[in-house]
C-alpha positions in Angstrom: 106.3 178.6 84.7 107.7 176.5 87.5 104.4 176.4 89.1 102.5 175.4 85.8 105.2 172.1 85.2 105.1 171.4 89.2 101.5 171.2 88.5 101.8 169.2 85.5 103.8 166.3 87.3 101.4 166.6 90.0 98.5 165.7 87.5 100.7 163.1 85.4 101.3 161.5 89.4 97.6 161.4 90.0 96.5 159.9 86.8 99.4 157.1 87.0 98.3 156.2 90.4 95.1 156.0 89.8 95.5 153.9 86.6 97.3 151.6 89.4 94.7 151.3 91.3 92.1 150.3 88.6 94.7 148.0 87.8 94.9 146.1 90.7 91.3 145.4 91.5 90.6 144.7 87.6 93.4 142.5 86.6 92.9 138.9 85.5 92.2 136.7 87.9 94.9 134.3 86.7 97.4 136.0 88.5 97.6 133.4 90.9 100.7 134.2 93.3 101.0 131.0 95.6 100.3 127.3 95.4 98.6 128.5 98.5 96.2 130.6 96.6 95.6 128.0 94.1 94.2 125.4 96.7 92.4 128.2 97.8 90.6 128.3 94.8 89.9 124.8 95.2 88.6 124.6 98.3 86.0 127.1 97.4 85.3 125.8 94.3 84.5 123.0 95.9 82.5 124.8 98.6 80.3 125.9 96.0 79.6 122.7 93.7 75.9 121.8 94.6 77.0 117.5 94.5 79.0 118.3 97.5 75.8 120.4 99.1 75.5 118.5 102.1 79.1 119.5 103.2 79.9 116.0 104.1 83.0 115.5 102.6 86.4 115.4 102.9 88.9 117.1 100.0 93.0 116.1 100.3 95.1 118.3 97.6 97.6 115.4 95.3 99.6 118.3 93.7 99.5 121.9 93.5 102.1 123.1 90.7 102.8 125.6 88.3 102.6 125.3 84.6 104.9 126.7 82.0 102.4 129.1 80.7 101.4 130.2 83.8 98.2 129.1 84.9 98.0 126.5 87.9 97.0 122.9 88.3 96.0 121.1 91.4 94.9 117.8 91.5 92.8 117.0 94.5 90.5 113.7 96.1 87.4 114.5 97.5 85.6 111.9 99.2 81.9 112.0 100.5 80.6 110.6 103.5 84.0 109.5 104.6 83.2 108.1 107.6 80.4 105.5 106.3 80.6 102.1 105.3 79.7 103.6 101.4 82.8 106.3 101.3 82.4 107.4 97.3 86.0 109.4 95.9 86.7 110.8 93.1 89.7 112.6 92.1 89.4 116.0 90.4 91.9 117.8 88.4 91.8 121.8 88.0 93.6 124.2 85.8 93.1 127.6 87.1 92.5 130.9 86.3 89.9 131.0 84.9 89.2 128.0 87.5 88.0 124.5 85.3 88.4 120.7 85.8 88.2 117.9 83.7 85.9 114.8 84.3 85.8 113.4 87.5 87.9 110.3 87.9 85.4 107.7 90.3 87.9 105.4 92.7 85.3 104.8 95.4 82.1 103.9 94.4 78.6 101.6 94.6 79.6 100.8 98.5 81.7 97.7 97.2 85.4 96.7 96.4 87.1 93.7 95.2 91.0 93.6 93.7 93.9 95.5 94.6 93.4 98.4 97.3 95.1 101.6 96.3 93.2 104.9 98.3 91.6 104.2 101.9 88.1 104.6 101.1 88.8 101.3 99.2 90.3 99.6 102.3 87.1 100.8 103.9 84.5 99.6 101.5 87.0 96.2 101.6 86.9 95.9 105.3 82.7 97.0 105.6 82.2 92.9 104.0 83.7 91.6 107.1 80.7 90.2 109.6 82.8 91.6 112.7 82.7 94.9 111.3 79.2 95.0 110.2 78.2 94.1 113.6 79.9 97.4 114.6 78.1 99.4 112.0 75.1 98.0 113.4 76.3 99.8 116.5 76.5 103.0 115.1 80.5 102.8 113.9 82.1 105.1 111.9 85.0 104.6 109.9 88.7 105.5 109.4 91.4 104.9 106.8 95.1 105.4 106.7 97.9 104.6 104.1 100.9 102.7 106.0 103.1 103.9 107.7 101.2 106.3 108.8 101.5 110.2 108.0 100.5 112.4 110.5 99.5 114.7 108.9 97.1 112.2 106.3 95.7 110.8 109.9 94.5 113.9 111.1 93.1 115.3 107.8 90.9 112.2 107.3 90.1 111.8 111.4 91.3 115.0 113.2 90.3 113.3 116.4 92.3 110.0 115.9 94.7 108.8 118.5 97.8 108.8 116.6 100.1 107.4 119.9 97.9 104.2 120.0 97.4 104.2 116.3 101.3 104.5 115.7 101.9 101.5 118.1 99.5 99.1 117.0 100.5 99.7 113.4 104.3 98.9 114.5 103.1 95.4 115.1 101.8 95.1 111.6 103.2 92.8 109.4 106.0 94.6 106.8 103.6 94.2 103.7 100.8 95.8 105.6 99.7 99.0 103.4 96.3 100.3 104.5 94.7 100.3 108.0 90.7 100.7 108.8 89.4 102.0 112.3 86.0 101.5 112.9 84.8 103.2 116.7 81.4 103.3 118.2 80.0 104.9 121.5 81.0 102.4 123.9 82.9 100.2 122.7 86.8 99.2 121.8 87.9 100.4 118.2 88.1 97.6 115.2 90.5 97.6 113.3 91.6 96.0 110.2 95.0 95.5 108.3 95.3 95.0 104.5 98.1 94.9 102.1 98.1 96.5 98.7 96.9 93.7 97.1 93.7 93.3 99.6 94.5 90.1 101.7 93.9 90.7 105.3 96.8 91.2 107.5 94.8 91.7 111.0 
């Protein structure tokens, strides 16, 4: 009798663990555990969106937070051909799982800017009008743009190969107001760069 009820629990143990199993390789997606995991959703969404094919682009997560039901949203910027004179942004909003976005919200766009400069890839399109700089585009220049003061972290996303020490000590002779700075470098020759405030007047 002993034997038959051992054998019982042993079957009852089997069945429950399996049941575990199935569970954990079937159950909803949703469950998203991290903010970590829900960039990670991003990133691959974005990976895998046939506009952003080429796989020139940069993406730079706004927010990643929780809702009260549950599900995730991340906002993130995701800007194509950063490094041109003709940078084009948009920022994207997801709600995840399953993984969605609303429209697309354009910031950067038609290579041209005029009025106040809020995101870098406006200070860039601002500062590609300037003869000096499209001499250095002529020159094969490619372009950089930081919010001031600078982040580290911001400066290597968009550039990893930027030279924060000299960047950092020619933006602590800016001007106070001074909100946005544009690097443009070319093979050969001395970066150019340019200072704006938030309200696009040219600071240097």
């Amino acid at each position: 009798m002993a034997s038959l009820l051992f054998r019982r629990i042993l079957v009852i143990l089997l069945l429950v663990f399996i049941v575990a199993m199935a569970y954990s390789f079937t159950r909803p997606r949703g469950e998203v555990a991290s903010s970590e995991d829900a960039v990670r959703f991003v990133k691959d969404d974005l990976a895998s969106d046939p506009l952003l094919a080429a796989g020139n682009y940069l993406s730079s997560i706004f927010s990643s937070e929780r809702q009260p039901d549950g599900t995730w949203q991340v906002t993130v910027k995701v800007t194509r051909d950063p490094h041109s004179a003709c940078p084009r942004a948009f920022i994207r909003t997801y709600d995840l799982l399953p993984i969605r976005h609303a429209l697309d919200k354009a910031i950067a766009q038609n290579c041209a800017h005029s009025g106040a400069i809020a995101f870098p890839e406006e200070a860039i399109l601002q500062s590609a009008q300037l003869p000096e700089v499209k001499a250095a585009i002529a020159n094969g220049a490619a372009s950089c743009g930081y919010g001031l003061p600078l982040n580290p972290a911001r400066v290597r996303e968009y550039c990893p190969d930027a030279d924060l020490s000299s960047l950092s000590k020619y933006a602590s002779q800016l001007p106070a107001a001074a909100r946005w700075l544009v690097e443009w470098k070319a093979p050969g020759f001395e970066p150019l760069r340019v200072a704006y405030d938030g309200k696009a007047n040219r600071l240097a």
